[in-house]
C-alpha positions as CSV (number, residue, x, y, z in Angstrom):
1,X,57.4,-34.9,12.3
2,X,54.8,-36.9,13.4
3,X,52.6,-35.6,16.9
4,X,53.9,-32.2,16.0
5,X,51.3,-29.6,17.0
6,X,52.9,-26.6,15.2
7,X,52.4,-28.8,11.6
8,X,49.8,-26.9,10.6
9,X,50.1,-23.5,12.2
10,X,51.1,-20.1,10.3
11,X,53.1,-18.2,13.0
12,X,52.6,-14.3,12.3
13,X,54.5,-11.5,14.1
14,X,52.2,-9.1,15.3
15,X,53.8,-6.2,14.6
16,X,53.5,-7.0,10.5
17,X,49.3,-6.5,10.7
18,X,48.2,-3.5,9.5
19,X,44.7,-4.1,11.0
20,X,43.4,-4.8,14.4
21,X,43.5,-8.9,14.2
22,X,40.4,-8.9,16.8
23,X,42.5,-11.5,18.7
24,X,44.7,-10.5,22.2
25,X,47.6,-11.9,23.6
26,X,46.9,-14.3,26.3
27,X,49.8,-15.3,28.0
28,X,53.8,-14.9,28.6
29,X,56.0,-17.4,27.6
30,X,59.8,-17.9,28.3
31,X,59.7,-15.0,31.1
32,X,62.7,-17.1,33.0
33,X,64.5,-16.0,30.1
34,X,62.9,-12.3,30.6
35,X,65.5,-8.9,29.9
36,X,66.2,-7.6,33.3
37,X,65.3,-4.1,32.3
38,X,61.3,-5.1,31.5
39,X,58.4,-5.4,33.7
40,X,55.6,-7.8,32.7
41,X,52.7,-5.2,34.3
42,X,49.4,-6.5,32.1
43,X,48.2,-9.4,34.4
44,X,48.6,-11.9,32.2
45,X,49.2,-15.2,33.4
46,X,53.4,-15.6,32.6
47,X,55.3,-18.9,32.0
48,X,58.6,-19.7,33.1
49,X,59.1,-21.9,29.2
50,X,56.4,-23.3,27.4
51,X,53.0,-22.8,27.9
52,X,50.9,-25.1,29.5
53,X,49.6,-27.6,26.8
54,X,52.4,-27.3,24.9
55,X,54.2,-30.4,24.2
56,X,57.3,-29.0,23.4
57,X,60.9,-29.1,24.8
58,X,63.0,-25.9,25.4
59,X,65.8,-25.1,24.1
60,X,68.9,-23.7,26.4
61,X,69.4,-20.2,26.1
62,X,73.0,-19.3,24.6
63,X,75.1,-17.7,27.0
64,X,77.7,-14.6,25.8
65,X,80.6,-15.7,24.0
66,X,82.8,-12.3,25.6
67,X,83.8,-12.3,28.9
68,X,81.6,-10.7,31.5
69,X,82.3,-6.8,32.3
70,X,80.4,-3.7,30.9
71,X,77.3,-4.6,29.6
72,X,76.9,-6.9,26.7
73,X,74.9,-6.8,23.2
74,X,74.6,-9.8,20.5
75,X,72.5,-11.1,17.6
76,X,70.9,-14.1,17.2
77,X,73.7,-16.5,16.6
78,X,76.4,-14.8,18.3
79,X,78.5,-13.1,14.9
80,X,77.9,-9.6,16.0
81,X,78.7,-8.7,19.8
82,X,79.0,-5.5,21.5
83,X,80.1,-3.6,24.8
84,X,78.0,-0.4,26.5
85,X,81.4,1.8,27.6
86,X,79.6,4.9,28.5
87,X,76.2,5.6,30.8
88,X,73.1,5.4,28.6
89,X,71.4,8.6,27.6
90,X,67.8,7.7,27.3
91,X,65.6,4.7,27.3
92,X,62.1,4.6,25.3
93,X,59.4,2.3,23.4
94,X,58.4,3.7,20.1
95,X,55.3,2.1,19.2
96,X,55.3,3.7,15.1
97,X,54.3,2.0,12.5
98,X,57.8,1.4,11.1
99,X,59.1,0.3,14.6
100,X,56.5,-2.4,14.7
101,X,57.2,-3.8,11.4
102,X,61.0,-4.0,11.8
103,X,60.4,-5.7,15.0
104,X,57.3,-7.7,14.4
105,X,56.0,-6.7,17.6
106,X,54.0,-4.1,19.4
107,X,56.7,-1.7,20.0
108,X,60.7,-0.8,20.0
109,X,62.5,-0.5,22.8
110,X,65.7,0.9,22.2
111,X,68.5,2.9,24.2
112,X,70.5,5.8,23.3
113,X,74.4,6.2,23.9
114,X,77.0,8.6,23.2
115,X,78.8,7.0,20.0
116,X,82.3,6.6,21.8
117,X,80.0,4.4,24.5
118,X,79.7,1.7,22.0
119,X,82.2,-0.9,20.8
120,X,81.8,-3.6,18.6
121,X,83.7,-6.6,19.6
122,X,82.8,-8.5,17.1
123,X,81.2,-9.1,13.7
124,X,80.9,-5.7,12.7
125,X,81.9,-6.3,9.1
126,X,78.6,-8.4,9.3
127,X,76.3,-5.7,9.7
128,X,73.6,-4.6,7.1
129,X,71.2,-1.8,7.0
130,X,68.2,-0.2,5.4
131,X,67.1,3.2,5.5
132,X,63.6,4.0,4.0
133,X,64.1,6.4,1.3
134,X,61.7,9.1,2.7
135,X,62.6,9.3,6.7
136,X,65.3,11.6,7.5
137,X,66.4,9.5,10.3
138,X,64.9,6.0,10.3
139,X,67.2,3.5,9.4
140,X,67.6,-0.3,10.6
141,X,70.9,-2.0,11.5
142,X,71.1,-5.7,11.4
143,X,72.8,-9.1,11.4
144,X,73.1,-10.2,7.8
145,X,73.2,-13.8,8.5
146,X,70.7,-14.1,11.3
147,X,68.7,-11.2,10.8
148,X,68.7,-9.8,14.0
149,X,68.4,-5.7,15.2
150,X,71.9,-4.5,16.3
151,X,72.9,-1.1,17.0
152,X,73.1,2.3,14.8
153,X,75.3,4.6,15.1
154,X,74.2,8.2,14.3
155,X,77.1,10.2,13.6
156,X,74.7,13.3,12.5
157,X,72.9,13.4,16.2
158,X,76.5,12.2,17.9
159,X,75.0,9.0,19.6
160,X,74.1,5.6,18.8
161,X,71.0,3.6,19.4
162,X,70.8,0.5,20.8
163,X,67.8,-2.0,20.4
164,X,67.4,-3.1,24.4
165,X,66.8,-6.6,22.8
166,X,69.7,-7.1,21.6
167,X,71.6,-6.8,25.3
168,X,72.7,-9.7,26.7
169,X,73.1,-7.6,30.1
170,X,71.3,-5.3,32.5
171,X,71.8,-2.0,31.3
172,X,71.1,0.0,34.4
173,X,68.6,1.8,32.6
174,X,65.2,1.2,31.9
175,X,62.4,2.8,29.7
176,X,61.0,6.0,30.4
177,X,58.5,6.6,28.4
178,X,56.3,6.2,25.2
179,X,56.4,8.2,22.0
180,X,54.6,7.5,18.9
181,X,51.6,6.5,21.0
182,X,49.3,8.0,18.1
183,X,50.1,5.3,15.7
184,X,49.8,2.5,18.8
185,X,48.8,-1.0,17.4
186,X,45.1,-1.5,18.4
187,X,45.7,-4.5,19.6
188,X,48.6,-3.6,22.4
189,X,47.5,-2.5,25.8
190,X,50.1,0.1,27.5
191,X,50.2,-0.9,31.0
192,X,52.6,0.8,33.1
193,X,52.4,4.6,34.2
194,X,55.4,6.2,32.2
195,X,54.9,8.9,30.4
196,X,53.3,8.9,26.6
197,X,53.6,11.1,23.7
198,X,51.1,10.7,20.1
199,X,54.3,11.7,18.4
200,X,58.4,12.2,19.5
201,X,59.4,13.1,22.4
202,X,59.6,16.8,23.0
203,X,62.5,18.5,22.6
């Protein structure tokens, strides 16, 4: 449309580069819309919606279609919803080259939780997956009409793991540390204290 300033632009998810870009993030957008469970700790300047010099209006965020009670999960346009019945086991950012691509960004966040913990309320016929052929264990779960990460369940290791992103509520857990630090995207900056591994956790 005419006056747009995005008419031109090629938007590219971070996480996809291979290669250190040379370019930094500057700033936070959207951070009124922020997961409870994250800390914004790099000192960037953070923006409430738009950044300043956008022209743009915001959109309303989409509030949960199920009724509030245990902590709720969602894609993207609301086809797939989920509950958190049981007390998280773990909380982590993998920052792996696969977890970057399949999220675009600099890392994964994702929660652990004892496969009877988690029930899908909705949509679950709507799920997809992908497992690359060569990982034993990596496999991603998502929306097959929007797209979006949703949780796998991991019969094998007797939990299931939940992309913190995909939470509409506070978990009551937050991360706890980093793994995969080894294979960190050059241009991501780690900056809170938690504890980091090059590789998995340890056992």
């Amino acid at each position: 449309m005419p006056g747009d300033p995005f008419r031109s632009w090629t938007f590219v998810p971070f996480g996809t580069l291979d290669g250190d870009p040379e370019v930094r993030p500057a700033f936070h957008m959207f951070v009124a819309s922020k997961a409870p469970w994250w800390e914004i700790r790099d000192g960037l300047p953070a923006h409430d919606a738009f950044a300043p010099g956008i022209d743009a209006q915001p959109n309303a965020d989409i509030p949960p279609r199920d009724p509030p009670g245990t902590p709720r999960g969602s894609c993207l346009c609301g086809a797939v919803a989920f509950r958190i019945e049981a007390e998280p086991i773990v909380a982590r950012s993998c920052h792996c080259r696969r977890c970057r691509k399949a999220r675009g960004a600099a890392h994964a966040t994702n929660m652990l939780v004892a496969i009877d913990g988690l029930r899908f309320t909705r949509g679950e016929s709507e799920l997809a997956s992908y497992k690359i052929p060569e990982a034993k264990f990596y496999t991603q779960v998502f929306c097959r009409i929007c797209g979006s990460k949703a949780p796998r369940v991991d019969a094998g290791r007797g939990f299931a793991i939940v992309p913190m992103g995909s939470l509409d509520d506070d978990p009551g857990i937050r991360p706890s540390e980093h793994i995969w630090v080894g294979s960190k995207a050059p241009w991501h900056e780690i900056s809170d204290e938690l504890p980091r591994f090059d590789e998995g956790p340890p056992p």
